[in-house]
C-alpha positions as a Markdown table, in Angstrom:
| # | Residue | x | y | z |
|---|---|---|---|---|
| 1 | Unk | -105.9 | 28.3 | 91.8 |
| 2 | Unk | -103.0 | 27.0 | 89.8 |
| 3 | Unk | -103.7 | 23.1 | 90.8 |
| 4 | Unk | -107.4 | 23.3 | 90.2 |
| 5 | Unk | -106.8 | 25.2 | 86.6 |
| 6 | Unk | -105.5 | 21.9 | 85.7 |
| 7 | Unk | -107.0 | 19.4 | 87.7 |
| 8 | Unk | -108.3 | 16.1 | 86.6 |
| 9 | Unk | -110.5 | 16.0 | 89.5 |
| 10 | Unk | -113.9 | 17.4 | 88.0 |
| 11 | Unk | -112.1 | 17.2 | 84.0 |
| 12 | Unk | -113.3 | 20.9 | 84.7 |
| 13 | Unk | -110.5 | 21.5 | 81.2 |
| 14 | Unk | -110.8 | 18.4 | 79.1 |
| 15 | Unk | -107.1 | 17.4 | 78.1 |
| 16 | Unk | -108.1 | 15.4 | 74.7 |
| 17 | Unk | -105.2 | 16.5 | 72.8 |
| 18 | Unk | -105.7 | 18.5 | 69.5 |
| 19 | Unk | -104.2 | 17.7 | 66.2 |
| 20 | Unk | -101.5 | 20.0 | 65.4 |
| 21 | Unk | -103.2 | 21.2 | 62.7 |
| 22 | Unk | -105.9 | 22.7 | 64.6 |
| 23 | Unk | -103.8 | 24.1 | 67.1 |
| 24 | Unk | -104.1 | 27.7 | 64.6 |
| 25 | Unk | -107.7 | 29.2 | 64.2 |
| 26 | Unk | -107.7 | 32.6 | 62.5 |
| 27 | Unk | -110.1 | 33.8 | 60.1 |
| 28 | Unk | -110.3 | 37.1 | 58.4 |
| 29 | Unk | -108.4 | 39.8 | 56.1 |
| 30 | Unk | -105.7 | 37.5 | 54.8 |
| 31 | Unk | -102.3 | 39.1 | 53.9 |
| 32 | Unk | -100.9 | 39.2 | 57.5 |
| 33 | Unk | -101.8 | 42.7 | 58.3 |
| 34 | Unk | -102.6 | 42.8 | 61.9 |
| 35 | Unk | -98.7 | 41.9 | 62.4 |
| 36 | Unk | -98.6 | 45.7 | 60.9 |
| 37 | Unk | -100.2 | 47.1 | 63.4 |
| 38 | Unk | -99.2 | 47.7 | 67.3 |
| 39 | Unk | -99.9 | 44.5 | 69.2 |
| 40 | Unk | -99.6 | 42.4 | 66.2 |
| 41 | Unk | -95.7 | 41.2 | 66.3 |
| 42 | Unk | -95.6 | 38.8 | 69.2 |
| 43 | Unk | -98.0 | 36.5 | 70.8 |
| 44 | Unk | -99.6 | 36.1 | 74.4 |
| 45 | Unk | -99.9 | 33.4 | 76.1 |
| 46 | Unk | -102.7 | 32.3 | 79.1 |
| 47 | Unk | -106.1 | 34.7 | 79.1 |
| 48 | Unk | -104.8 | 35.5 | 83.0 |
| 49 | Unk | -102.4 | 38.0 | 81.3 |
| 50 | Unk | -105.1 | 39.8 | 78.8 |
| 51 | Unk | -106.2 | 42.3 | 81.9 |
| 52 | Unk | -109.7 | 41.9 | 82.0 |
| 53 | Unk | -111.1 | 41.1 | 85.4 |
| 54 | Unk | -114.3 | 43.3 | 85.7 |
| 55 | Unk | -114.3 | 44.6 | 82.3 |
| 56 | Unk | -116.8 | 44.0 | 79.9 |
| 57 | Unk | -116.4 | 42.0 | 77.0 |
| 58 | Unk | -118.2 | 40.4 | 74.1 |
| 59 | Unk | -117.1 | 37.2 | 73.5 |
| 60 | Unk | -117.6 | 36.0 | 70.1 |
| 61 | Unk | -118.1 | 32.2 | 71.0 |
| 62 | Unk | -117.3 | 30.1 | 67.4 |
| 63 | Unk | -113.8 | 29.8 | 68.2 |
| 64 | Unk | -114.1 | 28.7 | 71.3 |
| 65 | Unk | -117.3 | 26.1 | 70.4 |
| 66 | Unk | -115.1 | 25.1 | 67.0 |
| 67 | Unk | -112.0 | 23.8 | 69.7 |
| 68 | Unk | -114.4 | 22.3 | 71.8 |
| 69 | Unk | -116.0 | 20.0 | 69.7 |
| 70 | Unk | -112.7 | 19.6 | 68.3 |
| 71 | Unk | -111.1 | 18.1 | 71.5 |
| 72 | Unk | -114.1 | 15.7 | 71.3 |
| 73 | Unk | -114.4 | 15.4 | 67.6 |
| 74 | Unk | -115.1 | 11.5 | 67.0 |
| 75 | Unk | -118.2 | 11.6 | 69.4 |
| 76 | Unk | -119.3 | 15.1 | 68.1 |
| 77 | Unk | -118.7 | 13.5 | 64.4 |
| 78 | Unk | -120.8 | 11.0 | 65.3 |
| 79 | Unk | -123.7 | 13.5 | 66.5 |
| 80 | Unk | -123.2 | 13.3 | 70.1 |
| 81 | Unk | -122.6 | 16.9 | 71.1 |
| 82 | Unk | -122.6 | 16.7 | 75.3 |
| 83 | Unk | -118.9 | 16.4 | 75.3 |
| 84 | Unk | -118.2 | 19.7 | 73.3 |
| 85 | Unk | -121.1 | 21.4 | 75.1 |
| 86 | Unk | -119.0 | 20.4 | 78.7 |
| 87 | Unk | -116.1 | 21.6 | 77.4 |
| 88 | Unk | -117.4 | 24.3 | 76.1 |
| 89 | Unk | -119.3 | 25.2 | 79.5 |
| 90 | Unk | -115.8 | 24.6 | 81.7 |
| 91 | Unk | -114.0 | 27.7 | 79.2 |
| 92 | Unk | -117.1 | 29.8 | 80.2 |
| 93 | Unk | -117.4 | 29.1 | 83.5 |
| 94 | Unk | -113.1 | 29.8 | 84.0 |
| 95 | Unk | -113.7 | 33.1 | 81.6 |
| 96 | Unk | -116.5 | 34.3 | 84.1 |
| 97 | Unk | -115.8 | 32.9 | 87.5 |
| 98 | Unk | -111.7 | 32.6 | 87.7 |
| 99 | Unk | -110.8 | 35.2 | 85.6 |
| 100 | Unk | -114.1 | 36.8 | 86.6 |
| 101 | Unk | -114.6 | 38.9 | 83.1 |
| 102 | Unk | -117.7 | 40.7 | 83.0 |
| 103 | Unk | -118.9 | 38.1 | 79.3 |
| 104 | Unk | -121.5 | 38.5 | 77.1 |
| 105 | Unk | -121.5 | 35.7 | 74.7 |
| 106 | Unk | -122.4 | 36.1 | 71.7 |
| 107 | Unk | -123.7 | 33.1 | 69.0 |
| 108 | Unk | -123.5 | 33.0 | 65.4 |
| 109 | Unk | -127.1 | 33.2 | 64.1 |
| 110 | Unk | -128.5 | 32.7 | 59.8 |
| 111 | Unk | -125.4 | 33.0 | 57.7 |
| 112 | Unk | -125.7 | 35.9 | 55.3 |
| 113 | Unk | -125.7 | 34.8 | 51.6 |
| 114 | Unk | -122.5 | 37.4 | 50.7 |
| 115 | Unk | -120.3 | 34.8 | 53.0 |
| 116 | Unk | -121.3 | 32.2 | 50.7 |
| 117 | Unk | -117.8 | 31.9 | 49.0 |
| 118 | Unk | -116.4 | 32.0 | 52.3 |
| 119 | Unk | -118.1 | 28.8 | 53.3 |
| 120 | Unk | -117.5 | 27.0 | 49.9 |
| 121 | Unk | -113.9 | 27.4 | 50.6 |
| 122 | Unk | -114.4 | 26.1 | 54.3 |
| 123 | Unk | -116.7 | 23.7 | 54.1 |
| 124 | Unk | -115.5 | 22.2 | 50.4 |
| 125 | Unk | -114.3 | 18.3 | 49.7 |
| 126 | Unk | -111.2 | 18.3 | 51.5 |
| 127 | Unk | -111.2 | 17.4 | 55.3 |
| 128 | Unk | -108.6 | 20.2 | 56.2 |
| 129 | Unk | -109.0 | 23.5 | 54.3 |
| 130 | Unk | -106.0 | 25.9 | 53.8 |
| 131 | Unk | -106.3 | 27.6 | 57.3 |
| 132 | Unk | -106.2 | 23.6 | 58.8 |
| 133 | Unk | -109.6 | 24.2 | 59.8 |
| 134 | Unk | -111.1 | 20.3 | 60.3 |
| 135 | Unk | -114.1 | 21.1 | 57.6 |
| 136 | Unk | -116.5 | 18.0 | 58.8 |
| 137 | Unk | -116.5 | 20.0 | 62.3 |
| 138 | Unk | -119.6 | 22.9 | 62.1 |
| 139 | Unk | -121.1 | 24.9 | 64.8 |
| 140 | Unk | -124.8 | 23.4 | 63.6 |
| 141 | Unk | -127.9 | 24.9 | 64.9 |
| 142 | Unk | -128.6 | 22.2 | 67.5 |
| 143 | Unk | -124.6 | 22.8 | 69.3 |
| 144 | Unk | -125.0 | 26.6 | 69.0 |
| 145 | Unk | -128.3 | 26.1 | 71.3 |
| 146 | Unk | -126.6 | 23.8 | 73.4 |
| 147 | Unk | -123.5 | 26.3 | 73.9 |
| 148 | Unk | -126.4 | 29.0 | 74.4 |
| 149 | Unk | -128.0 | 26.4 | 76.8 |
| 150 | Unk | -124.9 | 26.3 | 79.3 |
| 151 | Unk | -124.8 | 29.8 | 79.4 |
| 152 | Unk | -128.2 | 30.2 | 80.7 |
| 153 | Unk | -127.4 | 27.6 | 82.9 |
| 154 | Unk | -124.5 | 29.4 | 84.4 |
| 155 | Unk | -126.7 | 32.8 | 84.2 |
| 156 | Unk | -124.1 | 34.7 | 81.9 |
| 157 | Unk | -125.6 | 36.7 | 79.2 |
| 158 | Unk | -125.5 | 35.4 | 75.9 |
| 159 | Unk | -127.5 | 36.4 | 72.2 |
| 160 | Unk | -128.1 | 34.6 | 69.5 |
| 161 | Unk | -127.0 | 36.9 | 66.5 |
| 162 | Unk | -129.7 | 38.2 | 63.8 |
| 163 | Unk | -126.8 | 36.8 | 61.2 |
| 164 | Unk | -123.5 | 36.1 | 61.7 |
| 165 | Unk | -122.1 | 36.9 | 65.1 |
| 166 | Unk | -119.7 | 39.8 | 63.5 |
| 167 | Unk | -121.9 | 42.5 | 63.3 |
| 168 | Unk | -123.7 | 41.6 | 66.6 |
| 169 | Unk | -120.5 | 41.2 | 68.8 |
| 170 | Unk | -119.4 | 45.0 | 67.8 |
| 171 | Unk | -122.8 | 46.5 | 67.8 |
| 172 | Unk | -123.9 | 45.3 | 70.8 |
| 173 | Unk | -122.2 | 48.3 | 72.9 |
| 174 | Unk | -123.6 | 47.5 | 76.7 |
| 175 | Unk | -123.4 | 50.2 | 79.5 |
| 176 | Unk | -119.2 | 50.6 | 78.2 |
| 177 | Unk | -117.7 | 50.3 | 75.0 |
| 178 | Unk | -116.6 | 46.5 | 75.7 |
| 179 | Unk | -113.5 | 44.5 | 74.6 |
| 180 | Unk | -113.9 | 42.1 | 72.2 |
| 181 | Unk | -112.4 | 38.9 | 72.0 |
| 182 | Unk | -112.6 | 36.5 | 69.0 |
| 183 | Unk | -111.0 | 34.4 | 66.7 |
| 184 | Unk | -111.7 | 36.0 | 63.7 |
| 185 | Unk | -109.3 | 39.1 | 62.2 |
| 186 | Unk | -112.3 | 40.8 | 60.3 |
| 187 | Unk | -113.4 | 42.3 | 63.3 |
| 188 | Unk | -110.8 | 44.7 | 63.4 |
| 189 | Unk | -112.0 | 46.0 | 60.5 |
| 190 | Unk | -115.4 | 46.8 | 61.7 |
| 191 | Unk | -114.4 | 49.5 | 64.3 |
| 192 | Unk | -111.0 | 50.6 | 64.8 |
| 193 | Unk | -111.9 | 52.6 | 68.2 |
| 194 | Unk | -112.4 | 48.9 | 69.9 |
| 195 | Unk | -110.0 | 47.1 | 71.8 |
| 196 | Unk | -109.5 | 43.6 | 70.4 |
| 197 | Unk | -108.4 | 40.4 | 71.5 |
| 198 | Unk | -107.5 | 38.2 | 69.0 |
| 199 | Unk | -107.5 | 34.5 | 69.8 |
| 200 | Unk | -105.3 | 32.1 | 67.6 |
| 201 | Unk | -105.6 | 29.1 | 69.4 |
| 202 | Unk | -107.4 | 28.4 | 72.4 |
| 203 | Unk | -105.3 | 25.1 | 73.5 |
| 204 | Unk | -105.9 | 24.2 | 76.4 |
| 205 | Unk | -104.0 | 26.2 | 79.7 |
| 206 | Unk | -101.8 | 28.2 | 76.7 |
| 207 | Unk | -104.1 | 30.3 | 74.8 |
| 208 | Unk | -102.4 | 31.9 | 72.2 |
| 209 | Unk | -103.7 | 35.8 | 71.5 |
| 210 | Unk | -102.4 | 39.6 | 70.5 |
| 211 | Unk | -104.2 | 42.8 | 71.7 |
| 212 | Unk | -105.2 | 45.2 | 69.6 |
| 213 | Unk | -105.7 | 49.0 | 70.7 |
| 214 | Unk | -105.3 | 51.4 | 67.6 |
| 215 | Unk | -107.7 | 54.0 | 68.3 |
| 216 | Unk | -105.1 | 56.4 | 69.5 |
| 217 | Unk | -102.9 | 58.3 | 67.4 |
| 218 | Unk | -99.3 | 57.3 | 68.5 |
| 219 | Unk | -97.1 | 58.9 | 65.8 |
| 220 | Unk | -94.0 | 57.3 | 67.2 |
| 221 | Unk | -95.2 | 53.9 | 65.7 |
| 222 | Unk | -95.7 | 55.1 | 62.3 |
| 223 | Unk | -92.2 | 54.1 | 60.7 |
| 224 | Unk | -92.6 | 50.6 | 62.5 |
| 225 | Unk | -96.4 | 49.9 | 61.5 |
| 226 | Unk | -96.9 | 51.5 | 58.2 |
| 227 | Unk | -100.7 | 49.8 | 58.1 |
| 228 | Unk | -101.2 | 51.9 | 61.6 |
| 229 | Unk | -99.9 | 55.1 | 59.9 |
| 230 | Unk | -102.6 | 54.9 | 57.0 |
| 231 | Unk | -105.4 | 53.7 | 59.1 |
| 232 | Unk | -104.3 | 57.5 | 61.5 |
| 233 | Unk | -104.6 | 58.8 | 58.1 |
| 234 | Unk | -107.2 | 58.1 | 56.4 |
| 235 | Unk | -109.2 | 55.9 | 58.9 |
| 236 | Unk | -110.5 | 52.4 | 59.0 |
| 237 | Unk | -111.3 | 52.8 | 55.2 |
| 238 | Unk | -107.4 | 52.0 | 54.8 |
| 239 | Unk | -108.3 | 48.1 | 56.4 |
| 240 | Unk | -111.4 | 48.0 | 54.2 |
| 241 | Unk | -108.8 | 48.6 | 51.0 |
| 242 | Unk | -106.5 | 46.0 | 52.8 |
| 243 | Unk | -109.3 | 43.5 | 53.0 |
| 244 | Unk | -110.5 | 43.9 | 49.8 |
| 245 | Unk | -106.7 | 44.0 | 47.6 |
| 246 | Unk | -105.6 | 41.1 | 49.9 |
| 247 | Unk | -109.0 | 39.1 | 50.5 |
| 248 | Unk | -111.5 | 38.4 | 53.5 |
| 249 | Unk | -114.3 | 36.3 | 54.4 |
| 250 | Unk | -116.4 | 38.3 | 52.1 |
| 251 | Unk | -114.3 | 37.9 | 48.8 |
| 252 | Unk | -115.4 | 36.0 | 45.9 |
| 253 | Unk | -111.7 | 35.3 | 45.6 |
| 254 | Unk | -109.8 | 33.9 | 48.9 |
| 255 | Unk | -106.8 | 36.1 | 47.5 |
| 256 | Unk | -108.8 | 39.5 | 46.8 |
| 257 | Unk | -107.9 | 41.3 | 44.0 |
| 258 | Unk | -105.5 | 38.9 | 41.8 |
| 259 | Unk | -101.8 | 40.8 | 41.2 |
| 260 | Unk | -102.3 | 43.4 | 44.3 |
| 261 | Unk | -100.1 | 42.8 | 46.9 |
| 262 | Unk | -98.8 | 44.2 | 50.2 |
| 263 | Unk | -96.0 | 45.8 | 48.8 |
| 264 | Unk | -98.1 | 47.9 | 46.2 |
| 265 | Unk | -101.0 | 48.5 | 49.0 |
| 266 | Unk | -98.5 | 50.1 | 51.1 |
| 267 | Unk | -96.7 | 52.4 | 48.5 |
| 268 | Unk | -100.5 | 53.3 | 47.5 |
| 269 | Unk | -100.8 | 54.5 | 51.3 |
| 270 | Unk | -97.4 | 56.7 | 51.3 |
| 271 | Unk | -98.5 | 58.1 | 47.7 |
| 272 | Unk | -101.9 | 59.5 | 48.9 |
| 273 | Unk | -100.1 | 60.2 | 52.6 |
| 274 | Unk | -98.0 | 62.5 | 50.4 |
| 275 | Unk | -100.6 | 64.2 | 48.2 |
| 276 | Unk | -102.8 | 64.4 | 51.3 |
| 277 | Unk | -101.7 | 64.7 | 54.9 |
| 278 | Unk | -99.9 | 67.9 | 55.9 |
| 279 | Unk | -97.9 | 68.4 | 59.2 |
| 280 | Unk | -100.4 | 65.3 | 60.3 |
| 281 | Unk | -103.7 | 66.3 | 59.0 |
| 282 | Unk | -105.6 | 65.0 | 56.2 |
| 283 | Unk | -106.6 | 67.8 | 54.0 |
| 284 | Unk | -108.6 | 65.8 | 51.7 |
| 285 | Unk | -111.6 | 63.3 | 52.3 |
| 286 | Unk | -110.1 | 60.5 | 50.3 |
| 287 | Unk | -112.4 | 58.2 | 48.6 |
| 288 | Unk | -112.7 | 54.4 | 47.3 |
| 289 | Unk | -111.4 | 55.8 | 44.4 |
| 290 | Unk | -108.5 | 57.6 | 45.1 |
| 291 | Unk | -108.1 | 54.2 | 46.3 |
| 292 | Unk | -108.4 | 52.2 | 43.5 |
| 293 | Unk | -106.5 | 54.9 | 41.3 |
| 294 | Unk | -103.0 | 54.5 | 43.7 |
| 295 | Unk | -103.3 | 51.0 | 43.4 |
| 296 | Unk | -103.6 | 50.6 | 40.0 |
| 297 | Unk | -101.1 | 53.3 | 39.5 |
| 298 | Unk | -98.8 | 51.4 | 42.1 |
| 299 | Unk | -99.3 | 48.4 | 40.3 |
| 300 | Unk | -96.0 | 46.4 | 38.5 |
| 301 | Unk | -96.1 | 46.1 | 34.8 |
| 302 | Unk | -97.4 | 42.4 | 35.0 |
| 303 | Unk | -100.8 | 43.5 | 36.7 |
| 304 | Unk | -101.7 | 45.4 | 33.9 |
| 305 | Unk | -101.5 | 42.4 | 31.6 |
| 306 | Unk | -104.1 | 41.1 | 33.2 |
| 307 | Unk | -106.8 | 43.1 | 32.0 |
| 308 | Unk | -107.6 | 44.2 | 35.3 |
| 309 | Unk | -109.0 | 48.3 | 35.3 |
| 310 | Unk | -109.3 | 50.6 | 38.0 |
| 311 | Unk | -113.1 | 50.5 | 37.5 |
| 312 | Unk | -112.3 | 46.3 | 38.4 |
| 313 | Unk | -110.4 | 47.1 | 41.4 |
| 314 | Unk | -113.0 | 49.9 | 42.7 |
| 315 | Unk | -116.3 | 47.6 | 42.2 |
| 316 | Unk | -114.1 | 45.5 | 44.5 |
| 317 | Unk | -113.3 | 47.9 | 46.8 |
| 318 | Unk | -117.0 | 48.8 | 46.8 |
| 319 | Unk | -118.7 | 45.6 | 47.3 |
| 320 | Unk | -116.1 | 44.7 | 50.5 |
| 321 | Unk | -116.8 | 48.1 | 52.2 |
| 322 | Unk | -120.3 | 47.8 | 51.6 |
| 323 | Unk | -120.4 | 44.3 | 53.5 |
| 324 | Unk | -118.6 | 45.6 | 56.5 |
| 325 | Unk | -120.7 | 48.7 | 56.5 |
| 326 | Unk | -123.8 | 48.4 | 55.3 |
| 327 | Unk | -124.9 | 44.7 | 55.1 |
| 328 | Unk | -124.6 | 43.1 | 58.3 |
| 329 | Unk | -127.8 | 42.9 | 60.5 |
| 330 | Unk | -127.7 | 42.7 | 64.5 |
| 331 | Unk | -129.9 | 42.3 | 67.7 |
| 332 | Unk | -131.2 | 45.0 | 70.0 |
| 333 | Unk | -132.1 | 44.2 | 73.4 |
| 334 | Unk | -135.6 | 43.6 | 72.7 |
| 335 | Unk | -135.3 | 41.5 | 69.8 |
| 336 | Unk | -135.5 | 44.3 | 66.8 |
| 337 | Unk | -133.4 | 43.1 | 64.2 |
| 338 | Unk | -131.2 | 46.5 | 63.2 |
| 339 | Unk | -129.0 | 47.8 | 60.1 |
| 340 | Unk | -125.3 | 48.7 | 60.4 |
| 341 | Unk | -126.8 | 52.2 | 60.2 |
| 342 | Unk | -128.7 | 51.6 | 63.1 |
| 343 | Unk | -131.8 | 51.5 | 61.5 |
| 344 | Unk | -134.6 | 48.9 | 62.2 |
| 345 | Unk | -135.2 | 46.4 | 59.8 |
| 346 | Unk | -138.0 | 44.6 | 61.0 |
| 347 | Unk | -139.4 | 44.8 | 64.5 |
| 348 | Unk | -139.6 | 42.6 | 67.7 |
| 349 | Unk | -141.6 | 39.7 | 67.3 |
| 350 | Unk | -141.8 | 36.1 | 68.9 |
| 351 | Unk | -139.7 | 34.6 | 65.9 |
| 352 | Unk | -137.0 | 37.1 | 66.6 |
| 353 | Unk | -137.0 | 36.9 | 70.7 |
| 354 | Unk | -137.0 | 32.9 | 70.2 |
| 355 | Unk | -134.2 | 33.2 | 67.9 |
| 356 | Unk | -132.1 | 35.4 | 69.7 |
| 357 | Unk | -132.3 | 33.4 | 72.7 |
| 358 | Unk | -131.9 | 30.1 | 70.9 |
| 359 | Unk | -135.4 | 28.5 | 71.2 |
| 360 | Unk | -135.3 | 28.3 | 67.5 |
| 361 | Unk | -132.7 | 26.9 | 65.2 |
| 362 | Unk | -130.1 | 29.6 | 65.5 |
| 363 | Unk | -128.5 | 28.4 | 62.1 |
| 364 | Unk | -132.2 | 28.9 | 60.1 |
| 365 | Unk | -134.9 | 30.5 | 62.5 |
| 366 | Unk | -137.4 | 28.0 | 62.6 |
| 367 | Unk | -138.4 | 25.4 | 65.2 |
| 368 | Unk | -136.2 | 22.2 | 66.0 |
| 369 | Unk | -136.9 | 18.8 | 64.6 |
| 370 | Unk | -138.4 | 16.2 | 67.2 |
| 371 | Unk | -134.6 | 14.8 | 67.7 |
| 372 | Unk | -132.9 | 18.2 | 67.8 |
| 373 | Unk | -135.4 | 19.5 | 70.3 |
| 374 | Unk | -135.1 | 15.9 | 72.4 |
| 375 | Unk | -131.0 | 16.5 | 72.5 |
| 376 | Unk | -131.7 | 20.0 | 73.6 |
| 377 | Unk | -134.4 | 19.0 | 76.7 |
| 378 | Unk | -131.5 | 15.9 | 77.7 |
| 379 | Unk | -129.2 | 18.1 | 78.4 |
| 380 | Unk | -128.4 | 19.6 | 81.5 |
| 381 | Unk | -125.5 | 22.0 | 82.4 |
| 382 | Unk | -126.2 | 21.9 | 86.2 |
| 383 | Unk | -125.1 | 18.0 | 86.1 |
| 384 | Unk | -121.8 | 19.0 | 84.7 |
| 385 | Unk | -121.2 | 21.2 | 87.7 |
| 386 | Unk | -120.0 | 18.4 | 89.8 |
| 387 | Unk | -119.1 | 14.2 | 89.6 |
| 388 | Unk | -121.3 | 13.3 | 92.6 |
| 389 | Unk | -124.7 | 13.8 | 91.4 |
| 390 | Unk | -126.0 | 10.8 | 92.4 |
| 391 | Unk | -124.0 | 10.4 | 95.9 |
| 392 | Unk | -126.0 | 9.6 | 98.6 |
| 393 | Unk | -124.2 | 11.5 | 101.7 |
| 394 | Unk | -124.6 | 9.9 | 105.8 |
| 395 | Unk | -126.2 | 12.9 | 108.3 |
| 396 | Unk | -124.0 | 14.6 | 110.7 |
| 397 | Unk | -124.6 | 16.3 | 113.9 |
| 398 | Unk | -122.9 | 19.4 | 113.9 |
| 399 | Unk | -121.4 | 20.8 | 117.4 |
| 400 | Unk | -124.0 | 22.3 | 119.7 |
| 401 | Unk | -121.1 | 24.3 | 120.8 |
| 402 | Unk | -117.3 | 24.7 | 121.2 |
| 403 | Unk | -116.8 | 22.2 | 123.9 |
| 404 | Unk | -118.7 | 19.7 | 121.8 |
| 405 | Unk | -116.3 | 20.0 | 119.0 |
């Protein structure tokens, strides 16, 4: 096992080194607040040690595909996408067959117009963005059906989100509640009852990750992770406000709400703990804004020079909640595209079922140029399988018996 996980023989783990800045790929709540909570002050590394041989889990793929173009980046640069598509297929095939985890894989699909701040801060001028995320390197259409093509070919279940692969990778529950693993922190903030693993780096034979499990009550944790304390207390609301004071993929500002810190979100927590929670148990539903009123009132004296009023800070608070809660769109089995609320949005139909499975541009829904759908039809994942495709072997008479031998 050990000599074939890093064998040259079959480049079954392409070794193109990474640049160091691309070694770190986390997106999500900013701030730091998953080192706040249990699982989040020390790093694991190699996917051996995350535990999950013959569990189910919901792999949200754009990590993954982001390192494997970028350990062929001048050739995917140039439009050739094979080489990150083989790489890409080798991580599946050691995810499902070595370490034998029970995948689904799930695709980005349309991007959602209220992440379109988010990806003019990605995908600006500059090569490198502020996360040291290569911004010439995109998970386009025509890769994300490749990706989804290798996992057909390998017979592991994959989708093709409705929109971005968020919503689907939660809401797509299976016959258990599955793990999910990704590279992107928001999802912790989409269900705090999952277990998550969080992928910082998928380097090759060192993978870099922290487990999440906060949807027990564990009150001897609380003086260590204050964040874990208020999300007890008040639920996963208290992410929502941490995602919206600090910033997320979803904010209009990369640093939320200008002159709100950590320091005053966490004194907001303890303040409504106090007027709140008795012997452990919340006697009050607390709102948005109760929310916004702490923080304001936790605020220091420079904050409120800038103009900024509670009402400010609770549209804020508002308008992130609402696109972790309400806005994302997702997949059923057979192809109805379905709210957060569970709700169908608009039925089955061929567009959807082509789309889901990636027969369509995954990135726009409709049908593949002439050239996209010819680098699509080239490619096949069973010739990746093995060097000696076109060996021609000598017959051999086997033994007729053990005398023979």
């Amino acid at each position: 096992f050990v000599w074939w996980r890093n064998c040259d023989v079959h480049n079954f783990r392409t070794k193109a080194s990474l640049s160091s800045s691309a070694l770190l790929l986390i997106m999500g709540i900013k701030g730091g607040p998953l080192q706040k909570l249990p699982g989040g002050n020390s790093y694991i590394y190699g996917l051996q040690k995350a535990g999950l041989a013959g569990k189910p889990v919901n792999l949200d793929a754009g990590g993954l595909m982001y390192y494997s173009a970028l350990r062929n980046e001048r050739r995917f640069l140039d439009g050739d996408y094979y080489p990150a598509a083989r790489s890409f297929q080798d991580e599946i095939a050691y995810l499902r067959f070595i370490l034998k985890w029970d995948l689904l894989v799930v695709f980005d699909g349309k991007d959602p117009a209220w992440k379109d701040a988010e990806h003019d801060r990605r995908y600006g001028d500059d090569t490198v963005d502020d996360d040291g995320i290569n911004t010439k390197i995109r998970n386009n259409g025509t890769y994300i059906a490749l990706c989804a093509k290798v996992c057909a070919g390998l017979k592991i279940p994959y989708v093709v989100s409705a929109l971005e692969a968020d919503t689907q990778v939660v809401k797509w529950r299976r016959d258990k509640n599955p793990v999910i693993v990704t590279g992107d922190s928001d999802i912790v903030a989409y269900d705090i009852r999952m277990k998550v693993v969080l992928i910082s780096s998928w380097n090759m034979d060192s993978e870099k990750f922290r487990i999440y499990d906060i949807g027990i009550v564990n009150e001897s944790l609380f003086e260590k992770y204050p964040l874990y304390e208020a999300i007890c207390n008040f639920g996963s609301m208290s992410l929502l406000v941490w995602a919206a004071a600090c910033g997320c993929d979803f904010s209009p500002n990369a640093s939320g709400i200008a002159g709100i810190g950590e320091t005053t979100i966490l004194k907001a927590f303890e303040t409504l703990k106090k007027k709140y929670v008795v012997d452990g148990d919340l006697i009050y539903d607390v709102s948005l804004t109760d929310f916004a009123s702490s923080l304001v009132e936790e605020c220091p004296p420079g904050f409120r020079r800038r103009g900024i009023t509670k009402e400010d800070v609770l549209a804020e608070l508002e308008y992130i909640s609402d696109c972790f809660k309400r806005k994302g769109q997702y997949y059923n089995k057979k192809g109805d595209v379905l709210s957060m609320e569970d709700n169908v949005v608009s039925a089955s139909s061929d567009d959807t079922v082509k789309h889901m499975i990636g027969l369509t541009d995954p990135k726009t829904g409709v049908a593949f140029t002439e050239e996209e759908q010819h680098i699509l039809d080239e490619y096949d994942p069973s010739d990746e399988l093995h060097p000696s495709r076109n060996m021609t072997l000598s017959a051999a008479e086997l033994p007729k018996n053990r005398t023979s031998v």
